[in-house]
C-alpha positions in Angstrom: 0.0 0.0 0.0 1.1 3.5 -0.9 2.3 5.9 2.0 0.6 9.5 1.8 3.9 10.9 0.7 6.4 8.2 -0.8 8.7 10.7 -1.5 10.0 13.1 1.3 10.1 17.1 -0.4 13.7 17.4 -1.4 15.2 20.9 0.6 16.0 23.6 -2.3 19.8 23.9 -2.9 19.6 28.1 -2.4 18.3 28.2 0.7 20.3 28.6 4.5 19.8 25.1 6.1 18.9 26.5 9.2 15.5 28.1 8.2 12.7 26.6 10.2 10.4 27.1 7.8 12.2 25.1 5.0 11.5 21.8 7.7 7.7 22.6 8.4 6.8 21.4 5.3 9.3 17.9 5.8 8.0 17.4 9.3 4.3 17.4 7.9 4.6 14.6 5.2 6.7 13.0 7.5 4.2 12.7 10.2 1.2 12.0 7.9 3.3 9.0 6.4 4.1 7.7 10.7 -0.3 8.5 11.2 -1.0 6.3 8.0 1.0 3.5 9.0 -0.1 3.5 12.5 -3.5 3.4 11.5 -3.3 0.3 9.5 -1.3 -1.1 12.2 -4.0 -0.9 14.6 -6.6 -2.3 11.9 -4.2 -5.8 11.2 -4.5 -5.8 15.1 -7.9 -5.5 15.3 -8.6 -8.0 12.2 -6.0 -10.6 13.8 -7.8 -10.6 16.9 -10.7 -10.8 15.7 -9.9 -14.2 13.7 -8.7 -15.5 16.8 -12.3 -16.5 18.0 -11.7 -15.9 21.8 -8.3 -17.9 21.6 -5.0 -17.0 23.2 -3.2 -17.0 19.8 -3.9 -17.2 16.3 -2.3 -21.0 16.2 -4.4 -22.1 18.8 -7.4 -20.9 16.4 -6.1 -22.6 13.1 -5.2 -25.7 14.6 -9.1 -25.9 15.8 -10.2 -25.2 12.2 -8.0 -27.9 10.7 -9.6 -30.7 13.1 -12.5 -29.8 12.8 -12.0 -30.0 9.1 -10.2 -33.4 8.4 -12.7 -34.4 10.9 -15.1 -34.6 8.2 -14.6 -38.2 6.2 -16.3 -39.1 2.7 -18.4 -40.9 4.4 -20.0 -38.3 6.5 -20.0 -36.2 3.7 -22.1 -38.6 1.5 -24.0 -40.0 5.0 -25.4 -35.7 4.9 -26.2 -35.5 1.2 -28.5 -38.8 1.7 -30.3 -37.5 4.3 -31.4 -33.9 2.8 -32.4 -36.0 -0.9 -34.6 -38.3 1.7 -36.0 -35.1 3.1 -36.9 -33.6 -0.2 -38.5 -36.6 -1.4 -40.4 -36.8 1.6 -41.5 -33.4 1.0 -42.2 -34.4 -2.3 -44.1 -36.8 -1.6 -46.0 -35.0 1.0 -47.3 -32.8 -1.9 -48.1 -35.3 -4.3 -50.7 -37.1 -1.5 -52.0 -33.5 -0.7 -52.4 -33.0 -4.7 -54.0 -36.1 -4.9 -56.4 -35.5 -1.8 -57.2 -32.2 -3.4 -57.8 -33.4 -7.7 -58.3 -37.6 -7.5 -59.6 -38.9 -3.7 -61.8 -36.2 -3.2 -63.9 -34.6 -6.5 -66.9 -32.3 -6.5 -68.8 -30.4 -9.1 -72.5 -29.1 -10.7 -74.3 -30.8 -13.3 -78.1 -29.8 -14.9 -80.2 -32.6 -15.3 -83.2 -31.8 -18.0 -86.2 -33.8 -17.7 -88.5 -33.2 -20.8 -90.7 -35.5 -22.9 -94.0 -36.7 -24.4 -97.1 -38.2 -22.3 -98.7 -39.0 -26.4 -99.2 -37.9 -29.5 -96.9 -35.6 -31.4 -96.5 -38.0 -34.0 -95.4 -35.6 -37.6 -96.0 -36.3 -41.5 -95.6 -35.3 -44.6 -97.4 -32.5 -45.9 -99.0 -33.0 -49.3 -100.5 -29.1 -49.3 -97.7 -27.0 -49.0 -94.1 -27.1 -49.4 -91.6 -28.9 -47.3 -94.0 -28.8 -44.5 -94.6 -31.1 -41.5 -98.0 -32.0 -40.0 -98.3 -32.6 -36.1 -100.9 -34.7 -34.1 -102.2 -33.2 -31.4 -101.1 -34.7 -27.7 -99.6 -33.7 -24.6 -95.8 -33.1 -23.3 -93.8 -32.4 -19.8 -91.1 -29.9 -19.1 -90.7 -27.3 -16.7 -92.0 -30.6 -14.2 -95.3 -29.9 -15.3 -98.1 -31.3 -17.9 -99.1 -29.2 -20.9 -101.4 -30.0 -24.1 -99.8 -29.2 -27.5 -102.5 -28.8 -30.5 -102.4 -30.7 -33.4 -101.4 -28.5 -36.7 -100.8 -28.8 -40.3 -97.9 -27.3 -42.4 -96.5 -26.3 -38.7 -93.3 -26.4 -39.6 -91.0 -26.0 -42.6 -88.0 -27.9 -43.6 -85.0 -26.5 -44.8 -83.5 -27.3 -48.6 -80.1 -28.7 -48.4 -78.4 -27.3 -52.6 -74.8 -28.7 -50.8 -73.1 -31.4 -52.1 -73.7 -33.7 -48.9 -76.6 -34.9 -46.9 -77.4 -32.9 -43.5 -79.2 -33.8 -40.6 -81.5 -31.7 -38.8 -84.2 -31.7 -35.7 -87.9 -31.0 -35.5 -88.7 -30.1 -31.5 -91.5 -28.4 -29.5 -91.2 -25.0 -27.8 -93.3 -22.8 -25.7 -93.9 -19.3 -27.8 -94.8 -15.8 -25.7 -98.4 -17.0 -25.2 -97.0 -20.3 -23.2 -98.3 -22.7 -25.8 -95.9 -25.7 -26.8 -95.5 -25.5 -30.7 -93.4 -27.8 -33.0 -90.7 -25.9 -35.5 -87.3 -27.6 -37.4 -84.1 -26.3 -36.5 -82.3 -24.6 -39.8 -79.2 -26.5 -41.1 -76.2 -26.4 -38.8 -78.1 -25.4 -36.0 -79.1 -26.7 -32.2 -82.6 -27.6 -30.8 -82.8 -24.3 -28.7 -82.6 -24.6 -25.1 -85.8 -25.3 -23.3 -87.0 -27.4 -26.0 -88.1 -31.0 -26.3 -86.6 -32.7 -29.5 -89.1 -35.0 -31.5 -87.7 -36.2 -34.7 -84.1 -36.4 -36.5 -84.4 -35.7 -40.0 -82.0 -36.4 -43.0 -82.0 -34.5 -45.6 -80.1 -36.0 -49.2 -77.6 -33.7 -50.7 -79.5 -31.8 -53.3 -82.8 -31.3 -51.8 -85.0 -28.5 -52.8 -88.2 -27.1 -52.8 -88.0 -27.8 -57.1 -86.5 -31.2 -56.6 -88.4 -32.5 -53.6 -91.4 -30.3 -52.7 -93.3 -32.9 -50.8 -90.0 -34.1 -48.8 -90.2 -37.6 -50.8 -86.5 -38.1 -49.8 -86.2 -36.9 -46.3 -86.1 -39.4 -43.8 -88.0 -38.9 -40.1 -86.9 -40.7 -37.2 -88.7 -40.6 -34.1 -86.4 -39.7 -30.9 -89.4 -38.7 -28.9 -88.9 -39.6 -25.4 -92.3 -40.9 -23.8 -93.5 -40.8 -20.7 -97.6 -42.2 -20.2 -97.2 -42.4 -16.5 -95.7 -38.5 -15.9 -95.5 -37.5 -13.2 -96.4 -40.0 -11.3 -94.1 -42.8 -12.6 -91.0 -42.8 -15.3 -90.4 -45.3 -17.1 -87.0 -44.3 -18.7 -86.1 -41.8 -16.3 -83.7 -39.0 -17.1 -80.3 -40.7 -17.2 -76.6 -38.2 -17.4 -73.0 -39.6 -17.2 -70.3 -37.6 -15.2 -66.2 -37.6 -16.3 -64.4 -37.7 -13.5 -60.2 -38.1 -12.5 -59.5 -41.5 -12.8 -59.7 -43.8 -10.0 -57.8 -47.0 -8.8 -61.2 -47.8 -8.6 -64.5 -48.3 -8.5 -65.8 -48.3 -5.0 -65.7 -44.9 -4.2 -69.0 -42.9 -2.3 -70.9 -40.4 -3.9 -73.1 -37.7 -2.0 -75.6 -35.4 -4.2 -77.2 -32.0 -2.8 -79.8 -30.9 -5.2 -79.5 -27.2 -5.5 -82.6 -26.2 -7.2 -85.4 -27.4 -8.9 -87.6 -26.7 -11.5 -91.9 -27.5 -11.3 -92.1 -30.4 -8.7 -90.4 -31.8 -5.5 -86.9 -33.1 -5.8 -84.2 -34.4 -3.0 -81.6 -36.0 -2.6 -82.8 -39.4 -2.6 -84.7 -38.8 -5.9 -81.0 -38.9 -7.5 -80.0 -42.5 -7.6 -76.0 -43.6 -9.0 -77.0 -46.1 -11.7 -73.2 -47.3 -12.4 -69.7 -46.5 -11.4 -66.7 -46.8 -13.3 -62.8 -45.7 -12.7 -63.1 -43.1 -14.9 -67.1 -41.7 -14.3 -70.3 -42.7 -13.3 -74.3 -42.3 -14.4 -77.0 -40.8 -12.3 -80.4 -41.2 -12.8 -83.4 -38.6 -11.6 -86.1 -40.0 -10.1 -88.7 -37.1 -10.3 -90.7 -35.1 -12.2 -88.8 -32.1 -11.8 -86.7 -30.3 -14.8 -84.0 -28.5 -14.7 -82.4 -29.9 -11.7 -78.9 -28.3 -10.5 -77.2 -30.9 -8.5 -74.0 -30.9 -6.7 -71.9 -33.9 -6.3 -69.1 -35.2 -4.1 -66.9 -38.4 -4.5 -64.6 -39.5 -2.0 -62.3 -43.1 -2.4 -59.1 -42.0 0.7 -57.7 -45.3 0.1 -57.0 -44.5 -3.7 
C-alpha cells in the first residue's frame, strides 16, 4: 500500500539550512506517512484478533479449524447428502398425496339434469298441401316438471332445402312461444334444438334437396327420438339418465353424495338422484322425479386410492 507521501520534499539547494520554515513542510509529510502506517497497524490488530475467535493465539485458532475440518470423512460427507435428498422426497411426496387429496380422492362439481318428454301424440307427416312442410298430431308433453297439451297442426313447420353437395341432418322439436303454448318448429341447417326445447324427430336431408327437386319431402327421412312418458308425473319409465367424467380412479368403489341445488316444477331431494353405475373413470346418475332442470351438486370420495 502506498504511503501518503512516498517521497519526502527534497530541501531547495539556495536556501540557509537552518531556516525553520524550510522543515515545516518535511516534518508534515513525514508525520502524515508515521499516522497512516499506525493506522493500519491498529486495523491488522484489530482483524487478527478478531480471527482468533476468543483464543490466546492465532495457532491455537487454526489448529481448531483444521480438526474440525479433516474431521469430516467421505463418508459423513455422502451420510449428509443422503439424508437432505430423503428429506426432499419426503417433502415431495407429501405434496403429491396432498395433490392427490385435493384433484383424485376427493372430487366435486355441478351438473343440470333436463327432464323433458311426451305423455302421447306428437306424431309428424308429410305434408302434401304446402311445401316442405310437416303436419303434427295433437297430444300432450312435460317440461318445466309440469303437464301441458300441445294442439295438433298442419304445415307447422318447414323444412330447410339442403343445394350442398352432402346430406345434413337436422331436428324437429316443440317450444313454448310468448303465449306459453308448446309449438313444433325444425331447426335450420347447422343449427341446435334451442334450449328449453323437447326434441321429436331427427331428420336427413339428401344432398340436393330442394323445394324444385323435392317439394313434398319424398326423400327426407324422419326418425322418431321422442322420449315418452304415459305415467308423468307419477311414474317414469325411462327416467332422465346423465354420465359424469371424473379423475381416474384405482377404482371403483368410491362414495358419492348429491345436494340438489334447485329445482324446477315439482319436488326433488336428494334421494330422488339415484347412482346407476360407477366406473374408474365416471359414473351415471339417474333422476327419479318429475322435476326439470335440476342443478345438482356432487361429491366423490375413495381415501384409500
Amino acid at each position: 500500500m502506498a504511503l501518503p507521501h512516498p517521497k519526502i520534499t527534497p530541501l531547495p539547494n539556495n536556501e540557509p539550512d537552518a531556516v525553520p520554515s524550510l522543515w515545516n513542510t518535511r516534518y508534515d509529510e513525514i508525520d502524515a506517512n508515521f499516522a497512516d502506517l499506525d493506522g493500519r497497524l491498529v486495523a491488522r490488530e484489530n482483524e487478527l484478533n478478531a480471527a482468533r475467535g476468543g483464543k490466546a493465539n492465532l495457532g491455537i485458532r487454526l489448529n481448531e479449524l483444521e480438526s474440525s475440518v479433516s474431521g469430516q470423512s467421505e463418508e459423513a460427507d455422502n451420510n449428509k447428502i443422503a439424508v437432505l435428498l430423503f428429506a426432499l422426497q419426503q417433502a415431495a411426496l407429501a405434496n403429491s398425496g396432498v395433490n392427490t387429496l385435493k384433484t383424485v380422492a376427493q372430487q366435486e362439481g355441478e351438473i343440470v339434469i333436463t327432464n323433458r318428454g311426451l305423455i302421447r301424440g306428437c306424431a309428424a307427416s308429410k305434408s302434401t298441401t304446402a311445401t316442405r312442410n310437416l303436419n303434427f298430431t295433437d297430444g300432450a308433453c312435460f317440461a318445466q316438471g309440469r303437464a301441458f297439451a300441445v294442439s295438433g297442426t298442419d304445415n307447422a313447420a318447414s323444412v330447410p332445402s339442403n343445394p350442398s353437395g352432402s346430406s345434413v341432418t337436422v331436428r324437429a322439436y316443440l317450444f313454448q312461444d310468448a303465449n306459453g303454448s308448446w309449438r313444433p318448429a325444425v331447426t335450420p341447417v347447422g343449427t341446435d334444438v334451442p334450449d328449453g326445447a323437447i326434441t321429436l324427430y331427427q331428420l336427413t336431408i339428401p344432398a340436393g334437396n330442394t323445394d324444385a327437386t323435392d317439394p313434398n319431402l319424398s326423400g327426407v327421412t324422419l326418425t322418431s327420438v321422442r322420449r315418452f312418458e304415459p305415467q308423468f308425473p307419477l311414474l317414469l319409465d325411462s327416467p332422465p339418465t346423465q354420465t359424469v367424467a371424473i379423475n381416474t380412479l384405482g377404482a371403483s368403489d368410491y362414495q358419492l353424495a348429491f345436494d340438489v341445488v334447485s329445482a324446477q316444477g315439482a319436488p326433488c331431494g336428494a334421494d330422488a338422484v339415484v347412482a346407476h353405475s360407477r366406473a374408474t373413470n365416471g359414473f351415471s346418475i339417474e333422476l327419479h322425479s318429475a322435476a326439470d332442470n335440476v342443478r345438482l351438486r356432487w361429491k366423490l370420495s375413495r381415501l384409500s386410492n
